[in-house]
C-alpha positions, 0 to 999 in steps of 0.5 A: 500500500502507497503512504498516505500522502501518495492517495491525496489528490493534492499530491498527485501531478499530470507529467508528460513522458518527455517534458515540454521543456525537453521537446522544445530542445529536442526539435518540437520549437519547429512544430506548429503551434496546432502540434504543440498543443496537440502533444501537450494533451495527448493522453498516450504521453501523460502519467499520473505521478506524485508533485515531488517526483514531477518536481524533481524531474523537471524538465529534464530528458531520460538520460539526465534523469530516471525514476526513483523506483527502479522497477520503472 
């Protein structure tokens, strides 16, 4: 079972599998603004992740940054 603080809705973030900030640097800032926004809401690149482990990830890519657990 999750601690408490991990089935509080307030502790609970929308995290896009690569950040926004690294598909710009990785090439998105060519795409239209329709493709931006259609990548920023697609459901197949969204999880439902804890506030401190989006925090911590930032806006960094995979291989500056993996989960805390790493069974993912």
């Amino acid at each position: 079972m999750l601690p408490c603080t991990y089935r509080r809705a307030s502790q609970i973030q929308t995290d896009h599998v690569v950040a926004l900030g690294a598909a710009r640097r990785g090439g998105a800032y060519a795409w239209t603004p329709q493709r931006r926004l259609e990548y920023a809401n697609d459901l197949d690149v969204l999880l439902a992740v804890d506030k401190q482990t989006n925090y911590d990830k930032g806006s960094r890519t995979a291989d500056k940054w993996r989960p805390p657990r790493r069974a993912y």
